[in-house]
Structures are given as structure tokens and as C-alpha cells.
N, C-alpha and C positions, 0 to 999 in steps of 0.2 A: 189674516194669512198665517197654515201655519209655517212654524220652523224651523229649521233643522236640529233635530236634536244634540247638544253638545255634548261630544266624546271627553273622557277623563282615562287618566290613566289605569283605572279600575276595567276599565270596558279592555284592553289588551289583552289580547288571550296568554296565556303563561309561554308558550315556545315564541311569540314575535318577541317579547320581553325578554326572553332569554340571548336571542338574538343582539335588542338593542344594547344587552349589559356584555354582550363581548367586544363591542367596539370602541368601550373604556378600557384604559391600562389595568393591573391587577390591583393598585393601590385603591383606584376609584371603584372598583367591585365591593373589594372592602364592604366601602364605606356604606354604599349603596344597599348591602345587604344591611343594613344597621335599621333602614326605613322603618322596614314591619319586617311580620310574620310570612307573609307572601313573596314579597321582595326576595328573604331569607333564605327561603324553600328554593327561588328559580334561579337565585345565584349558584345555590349550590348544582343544580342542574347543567350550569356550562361549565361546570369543570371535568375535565377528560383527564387532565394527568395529577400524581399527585407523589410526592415524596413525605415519606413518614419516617420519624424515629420511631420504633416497635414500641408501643403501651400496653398495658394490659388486655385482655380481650375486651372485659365489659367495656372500657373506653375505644379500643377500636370498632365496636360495634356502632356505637352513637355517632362517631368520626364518620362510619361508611352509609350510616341512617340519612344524613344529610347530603354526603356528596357519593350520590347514588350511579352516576352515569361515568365514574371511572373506567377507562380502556387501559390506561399506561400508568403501573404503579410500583415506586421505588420504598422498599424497605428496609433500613438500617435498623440493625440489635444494637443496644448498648451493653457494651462491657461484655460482648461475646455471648448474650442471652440466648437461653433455647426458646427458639419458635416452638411453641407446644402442638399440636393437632389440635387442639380449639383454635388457636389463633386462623390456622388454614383455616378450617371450617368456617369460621367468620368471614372469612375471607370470600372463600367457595361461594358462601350462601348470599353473600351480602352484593358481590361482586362478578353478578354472570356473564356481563358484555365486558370481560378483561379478558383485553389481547395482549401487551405488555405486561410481566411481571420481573421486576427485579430485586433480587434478596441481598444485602451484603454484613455480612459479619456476623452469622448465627451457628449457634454452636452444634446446633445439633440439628436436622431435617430426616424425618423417617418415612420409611413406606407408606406407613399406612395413611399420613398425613399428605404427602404426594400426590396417593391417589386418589382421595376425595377429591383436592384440588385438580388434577388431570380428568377427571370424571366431568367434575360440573361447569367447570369452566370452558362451555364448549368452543368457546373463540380465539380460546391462548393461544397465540401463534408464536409469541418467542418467551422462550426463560432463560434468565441468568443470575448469576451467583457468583460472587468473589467472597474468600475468603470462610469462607462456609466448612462445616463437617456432616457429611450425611451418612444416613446409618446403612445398616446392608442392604444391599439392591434398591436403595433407594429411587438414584438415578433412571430404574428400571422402568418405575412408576410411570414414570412420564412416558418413554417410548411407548409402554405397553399399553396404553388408556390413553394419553391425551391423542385425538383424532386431527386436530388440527395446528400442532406443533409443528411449525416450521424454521426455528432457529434452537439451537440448545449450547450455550455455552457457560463453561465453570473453568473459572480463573482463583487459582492461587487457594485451593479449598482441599481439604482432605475425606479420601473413600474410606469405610470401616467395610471392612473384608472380615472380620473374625467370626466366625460359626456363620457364617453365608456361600451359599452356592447361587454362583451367578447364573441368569435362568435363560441359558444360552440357546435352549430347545423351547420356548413360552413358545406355545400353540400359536398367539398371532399378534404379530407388532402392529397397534393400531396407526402410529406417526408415520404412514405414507405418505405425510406430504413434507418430509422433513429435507432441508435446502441444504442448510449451515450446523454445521459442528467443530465451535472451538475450544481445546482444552490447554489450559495455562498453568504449567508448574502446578500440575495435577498428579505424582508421581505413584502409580499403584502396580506392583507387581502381579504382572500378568491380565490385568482386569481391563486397560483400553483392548488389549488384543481380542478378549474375548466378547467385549462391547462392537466392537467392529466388525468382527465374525455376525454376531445377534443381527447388527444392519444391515449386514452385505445380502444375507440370506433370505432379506424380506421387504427391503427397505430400496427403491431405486431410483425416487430424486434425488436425492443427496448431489450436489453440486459443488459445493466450498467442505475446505477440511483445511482446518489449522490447529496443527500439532506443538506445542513450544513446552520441554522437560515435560513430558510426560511419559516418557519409560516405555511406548509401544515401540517394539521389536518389530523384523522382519515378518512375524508370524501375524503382526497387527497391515503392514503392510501389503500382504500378499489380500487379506479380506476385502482392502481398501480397493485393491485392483481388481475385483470385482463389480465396484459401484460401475455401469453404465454407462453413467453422464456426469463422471465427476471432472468438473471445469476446472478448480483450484485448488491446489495443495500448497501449502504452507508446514513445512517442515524446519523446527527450530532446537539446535542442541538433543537431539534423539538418537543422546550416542549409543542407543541399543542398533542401531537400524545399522544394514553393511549394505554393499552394491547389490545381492542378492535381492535385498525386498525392494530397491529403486527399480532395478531390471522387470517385477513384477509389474511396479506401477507402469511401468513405462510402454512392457507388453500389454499389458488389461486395458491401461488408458489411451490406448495409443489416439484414438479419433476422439475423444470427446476433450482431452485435456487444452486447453489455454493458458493457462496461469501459474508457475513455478517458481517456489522460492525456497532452497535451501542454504540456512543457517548452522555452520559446521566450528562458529568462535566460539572461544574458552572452554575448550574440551579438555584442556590439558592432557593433550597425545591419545585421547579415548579415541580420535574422529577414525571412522570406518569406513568413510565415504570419500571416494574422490571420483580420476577423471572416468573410471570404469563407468559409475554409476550415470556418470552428463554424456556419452556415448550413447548409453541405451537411449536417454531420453530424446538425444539427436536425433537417432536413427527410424526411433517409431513414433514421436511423435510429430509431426510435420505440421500439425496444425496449431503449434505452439506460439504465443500471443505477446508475452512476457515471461521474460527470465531475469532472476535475480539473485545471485549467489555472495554469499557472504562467508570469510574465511578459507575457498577454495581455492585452487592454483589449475585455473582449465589449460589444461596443452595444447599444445598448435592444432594436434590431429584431430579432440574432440569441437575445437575452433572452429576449423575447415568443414565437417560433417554436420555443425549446425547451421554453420553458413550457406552451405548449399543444400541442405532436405528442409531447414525451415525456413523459408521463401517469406510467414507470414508475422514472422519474428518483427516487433515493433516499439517493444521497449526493453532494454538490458542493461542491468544494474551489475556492478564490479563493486565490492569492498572488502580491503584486507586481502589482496592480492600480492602475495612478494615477487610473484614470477609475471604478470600481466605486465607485457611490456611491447616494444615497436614490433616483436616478432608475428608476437599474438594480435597485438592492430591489425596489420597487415591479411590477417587471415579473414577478419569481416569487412575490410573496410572496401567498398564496392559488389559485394556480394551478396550483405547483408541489404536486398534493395529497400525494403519494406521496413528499414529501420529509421526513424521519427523521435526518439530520446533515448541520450546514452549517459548515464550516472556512472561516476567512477571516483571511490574514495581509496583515500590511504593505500594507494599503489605506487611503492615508490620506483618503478620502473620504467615511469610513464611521463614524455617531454610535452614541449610547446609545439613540436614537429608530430608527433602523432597526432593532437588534438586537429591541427591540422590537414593530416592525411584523413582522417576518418569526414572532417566536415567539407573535404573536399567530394571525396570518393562514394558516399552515402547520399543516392540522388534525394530523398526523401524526409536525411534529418532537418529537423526543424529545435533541438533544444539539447545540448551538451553541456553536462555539469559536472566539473572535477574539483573534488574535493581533498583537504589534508596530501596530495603527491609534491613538494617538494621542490621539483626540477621543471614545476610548472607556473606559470606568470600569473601573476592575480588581475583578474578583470573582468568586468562585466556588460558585454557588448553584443552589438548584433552583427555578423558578419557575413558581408553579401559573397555568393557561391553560385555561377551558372545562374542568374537570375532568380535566385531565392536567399530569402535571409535565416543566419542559424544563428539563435542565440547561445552564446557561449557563458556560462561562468566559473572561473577556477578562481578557489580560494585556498591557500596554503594551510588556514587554520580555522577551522568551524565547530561549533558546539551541533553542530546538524547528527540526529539520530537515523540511522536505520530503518531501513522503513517496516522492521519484525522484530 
């Protein structure tokens, strides 16, 4: 009789293999690669993410020889090192199914290394960069070539503007599919405003925009209020910006917006912005989602005018308010029906008897948090209201951060 021939682990074809070595932890991958030569090769094949401190090219070459199938890839400089244009190109070439890339602490990023990278990398859907320096119109690269860029953010990095003209007229921005744009303590005279002109003019996904020190003016604002469908802005310390360019957003966005948060602390008397600017945004945008203002002092009148045009207002955050107090309560508390969480820090005008009125009066809150106010009792409970329970917590003093 015959029978049945015995299978070995040699007989696995390389992806089942690959398969069963992901369902060991990374320590036992390890090891596992250590077998043979073949083992070697298929380990290296389930690895999708990878964090490198920047080596040489020739070594990042044989790095990426192995683990071939990288999508999501974190790269640290030491000591502030220039990524050269070989290193991209190694990159580019080595690395074609790369939809994450993340760069941080390289001294220098140029065009022309950009766009090899935006060129060949036809799947890069997000880029980012802290702490970085890139060279003229660098940044460019990417909008104008990568096709399939969908997120772009640069935090805490420096633009070089010297002998460059920003190419605000480029024949055609290939990143129409572009969502997300955050720029962090990015500060460049005149260059977001004119980068946001470049998008507005060609560009109309765009959905999220977070601004925090980066020196775009009302002039970068008004291009902003032209994005279509921008859902979220995040505005933080852009003490260039006055109610003029909010009035813009506010007209331009009026039906697509949801999401608002402006941060107006440590301006030191710079700030431009007050209840003028939360007026506009009352009055036109009605489809607004979340509000979160930090530093401002809203008045009773712009109060009343959000409380009744935006009906679908559902979470509202208050911090560093001197003036938010039972007047200002009063003006959402049952009006605001559709409101569900109300955040409130370091307002010290604010008692045990508002927190009250508002969790009586708000058929629909379910979660009130007051923090750093002072005149208010610490505790952390649920409190039944018309047959529904509101959690409440107020704490005198918290290490709790901002949510911008």
C-alpha cells in the first residue's frame, strides 16, 4: 500500500511561512531568522514597519535588500546629519510599496532629492518631518509630483527661502488627493500664505488644516477659505491672523466646516482675534460640530448666536477664560440641545451652581469636565438628570494639557 507522502517544513511555500512567523512576538522572529538562509529572507519579508537611525547609504542599502516589503518607515539623523539625495534615492529605489514615511532631525532636504522620492514612490500617502531644514521649494516637491499624497505634515523644522521663488503659478499640483496639512512652529515670512494660495487654486480635498506658530496671515487665511470641503481648522498662536481672515473662513466655509479650535494663549497682547471673529463663525457656519477655544473671553451676544444657529454643536471646550461665568452659562444652557461634552478649564468665574444649571438644562449632555476653576467642588460622579446620567468631573488642580 502506498503512502502518504510526509510534508517537512521545506515543502511550505515562502508567503504560508511568512504568515506562520507573524504569529510569534518580534523577539521569537528574531531568533527564528537565525535557522538558515531561507528562514532569513521570509522573516525579513513580514516586516512592514521599520524605524532606523540614518547610516550610510551603502548600509542602508543592504538594510532595505532584506526587508524588502517596508510600507511605514521612521528615520532619525544623528547629530543633525544631511540626508544626501543618494540616501532618498536608495530609498526611492529600494523602497516602492512605501506609504509611510517619517524623517526627523535632518539637516538639510532638497528638491531634487524630494522628487525623486515623490516620483517613485507611487503609494506614499503621508509624509512627515520634525525638526528638519529643507532647502528652497523643497516642500514643493512633494505637492507637485507625489500623486498620491494624502497627509503632509512639518513640525518644529525650518523653510530656506534665500534666492528661491516659490512656484505659486506650477502648471499642475499632482497631490489631489491631499486630506491633512499640519504645520508646527514652522515660522516663514510670507511662504504658508503663498503655499496655501498654490492649494487652494488646485487642490480640493483638503479637509483638516492645523496651523500652530506658523506666521500665516490673514492673506494665508482668505486661500484657506476657499478649500471646498475643509472640515477642520486648528488655529494655534497665529498672531498674524485678525477677525478679517476668520470672517473669510467663516464666509468660504460656511457648509463644510465641523471642527474649530482656536488657541489665542501667550500672545503677550499680540492677540487680534476675539469675539468679532466667533460671531462670524456663529452666524455662518451652522453646521458646526465642535468648538474649542482657548485664551478667549466669548460674550454673552456671540453665546446667544451660537446657541441658536448651531443646533448641531456637540462638544465645547472653554480654557483660560476670565470672563466665562453664570452669565455666559445661562446663554447655552438649554439651547445648546445637541450638546453631549462640555470641557471647562481655569475659568475662574465658574461655580458648583452653573455646573449644575448646564447638567440640568442640556437635554443631551452625557460628560462635563471642569478643571483648575477654583469656586468649584472636586468630584468625580455620575449624576442622574430627567432619567439620564451625566458624568461630571471637577478637579481644582490638574497637570491635564490642552487638547492643541
Amino acid at each position: 500500500m502506498g503512502g502518504v507522502a510526509a510534508v517537512t517544513i521545506d515543502d511550505i511555500p515562502d508567503n504560508c511561512l511568512a504568515c506562520i512567523f507573524q504569529l510569534f512576538p518580534p523577539a521569537d522572529q528574531k531568533k527564528l531568522s537565525l535557522v538558515c538562509r531561507r528562514w532569513l529572507k521570509v522573516e525579513g519579508h513580514t516586516h512592514h514597519r521599520l524605524c532606523l537611525t540614518l547610516p550610510y547609504s551603502s548600509v542602508l542599502a543592504s538594510i532595505f535588500s532584506r526587508f524588502d516589503s517596508v510600507t511605514d518607515l521612521t528615520l532619525q539623523c544623528p547629530n543633525l546629519m544631511s540626508m544626501c539625495d543618494g540616501n532618498l534615492v536608495v530609498i526611492s529605489d529600494l523602497c516602492p510599496n512605501l506609504i509611510r514615511l517619517q524623517i526627523t532631525k535632518c539637516s538639510y532636504l532638497s528638491y531634487a532629492g524630494l522628487e525623486v522620492l515623490a516620483r517613485s514612490c507611487e503609494r506614499l500617502k503621508s509624509f512627515s518631518c520634525t525638526s528638519c531644514t529643507f532647502g528652497p521649494n523643497s516642500i514643493d516637491a512633494l505637492i507637485h509630483h507625489c500623486t498620491t499624497l494624502e497627509q503632509l505634515s512639518i513640525e518644529y523644522s525650518t523653510v530656506t527661502t534665500h534666492g528661491a521663488q516659490f512656484l505659486n503659478f506650477y502648471p499642475l499640483i499632482r497631490a489631489k488627493n491631499l486630506t491633512t496639512v499640519k504645520i508646527v512652529q514652522c515660522s516663514v515670512e510670507e511662504y504658508w500664505d503663498m503655499f496655501f494660495h498654490s492649494l487652494a487654486s488646485q487642490v480640493t480635498s483638503l479637509l483638516e488644516v492645523h496651523l500652530d506658530g506658523c506666521g500665516v496671515s490673514d492673506n494665508g487665511l482668505r486661500a484657506i477659505s476657499k478649500l471646498p470641503n475643509l472640515e477642520t481648522l486648528h488655529l494655534v498662536k497665529t498672531h498674524k491672523c485678525t477677525h478679517a481672515g476668520l470672517v473669510a473662513v467663516a464666509e468660504g466655509c460656511n457648509k463644510s466646516l465641523r471642527k474649530l479650535c482656536i488657541n489665542v494663549s501667550d500672545w503677550k497682547g499680540t492677540n487680534k482675534i476675539g469675539d468679532k471673529g466667533l460671531i462670524a463663525f456663529a452666524k455662518c457656519c451652522s453646521n458646526l460640530q465642535e468648538l474649542v477655544l482657548i485664551g478667549m473671553n466669548p460674550s454673552k451676544a456671540s453665546l446667544k448666536i451660537l446657541a441658536s444657529n448651531c443646533q448641531s454643536l456637540e462638544h465645547l471646550g472653554l480654557w483660560g477664560s476670565n470672563k466665562f461665568g453664570d452669565t455666559e452659562i445661562c446663554c447655552i444652557a438649554g439651547k445648546c440641545v445637541a450638546l453631549k461634552e462640555l470641557h471647562i478649564e481655569r475659568c475662574p468665574r465658574v461655580y458648583d451652581r452653573d455646573i449644575k444649571t448646564l447638567a440640568a438644562k442640556c437635554p443631551n449632555l452625557v460628560r462635563v469636565k471642569v478643571f483648575e476653576c477654583k469656586w468649584v467642588t472636586e468630584r468625580d460622579e455620575y449624576v442622574r438628570y430627567h432619567r439620564r446620567l451625566v458624568h461630571v468631573t471637577c478637579k481644582p488642580r490638574t497637570a491635564c494639557r490642552s487638547p492643541l
